[in-house]
N, C-alpha and C positions, 0 to 999 in steps of 0.2 A: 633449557632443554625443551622441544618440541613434543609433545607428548600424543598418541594417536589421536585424540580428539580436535587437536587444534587443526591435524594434518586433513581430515573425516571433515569438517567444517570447512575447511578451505577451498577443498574440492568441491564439495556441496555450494557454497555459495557463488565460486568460480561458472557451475554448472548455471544455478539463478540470474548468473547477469548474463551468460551469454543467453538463456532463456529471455529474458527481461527485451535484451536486444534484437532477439529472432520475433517477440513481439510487435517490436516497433517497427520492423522491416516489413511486416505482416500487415500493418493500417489497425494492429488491433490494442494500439497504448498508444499514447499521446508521449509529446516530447514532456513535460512536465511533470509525465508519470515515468516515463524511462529515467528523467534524471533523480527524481526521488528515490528508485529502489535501485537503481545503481549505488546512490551516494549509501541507502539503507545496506546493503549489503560490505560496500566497503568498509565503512567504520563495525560494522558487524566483526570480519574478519578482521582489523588492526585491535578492537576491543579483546579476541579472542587469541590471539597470537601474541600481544602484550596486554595483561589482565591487570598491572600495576596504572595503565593510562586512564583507565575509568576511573581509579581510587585517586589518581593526581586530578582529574577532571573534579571528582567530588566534592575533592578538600578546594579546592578552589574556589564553589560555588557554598560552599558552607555543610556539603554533605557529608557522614560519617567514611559511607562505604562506598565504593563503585556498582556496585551490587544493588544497594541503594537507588542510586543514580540511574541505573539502566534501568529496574522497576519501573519506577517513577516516570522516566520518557517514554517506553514502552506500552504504558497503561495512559496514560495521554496524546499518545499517536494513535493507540486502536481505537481510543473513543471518540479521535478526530476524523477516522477511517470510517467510523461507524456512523458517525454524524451525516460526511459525504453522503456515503452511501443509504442511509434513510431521505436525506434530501433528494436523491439521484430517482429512485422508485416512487419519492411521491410524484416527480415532473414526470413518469415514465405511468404511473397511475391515470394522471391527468391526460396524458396525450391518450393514454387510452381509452378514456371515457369521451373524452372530443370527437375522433373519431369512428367509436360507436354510434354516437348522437348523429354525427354528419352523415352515416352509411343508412341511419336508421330513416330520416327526412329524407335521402335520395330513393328508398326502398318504399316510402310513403307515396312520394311524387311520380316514380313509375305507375305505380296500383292507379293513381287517379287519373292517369295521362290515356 
């Protein structure tokens, strides 16, 4: 039995890829980022419309619960997301201290010209 939440979810995540997609037609997500949260959101909704496939997933990997199982991916994808994204802002740090440096010797080299 479908219960409103799965229904509320479905919608919602349906909403996310075509979002995801209107990104990528945009120039503002890469193809490797499109297919990632594509793929993220589908197993989202099959996890969430059959809750007994996470617990088959578990038991198969040695986990108790599915519940378990999603924690556990969940919290090692955000800190793989987070990892990204600290590495992303230091090279974005650096280009910007490069180019201060560059703008600052060009604002130099006028004054003395």
């Amino acid at each position: 039995m479908i219960i409103l939440f799965q229904i509320l979810f479905s919608f919602f995540s349906l909403f996310a890829i075509v979002s995801v997609i209107k990104k990528r037609k945009d120039g503002l997500l890469g193809v490797k980022g499109m297919v990632f949260w594509v793929l993220f959101w589908l197993v989202a909704v099959v996890v969430v419309l059959w809750p007994n496939s996470a617990t088959i997933i578990a038991n198969t990997v040695g986990i108790g619960r599915g519940t378990d199982l999603t924690l556990y991916i969940s919290v090692a994808a955000l800190f793989f997301l987070l990892f990204r994204l600290h590495i992303k802002i230091e090279a974005v740090g650096r280009d910007i201290t490069k180019l201060v440096r560059e703008r600052a010797i060009e604002g130099v080299e006028e004054k003395i010209k």
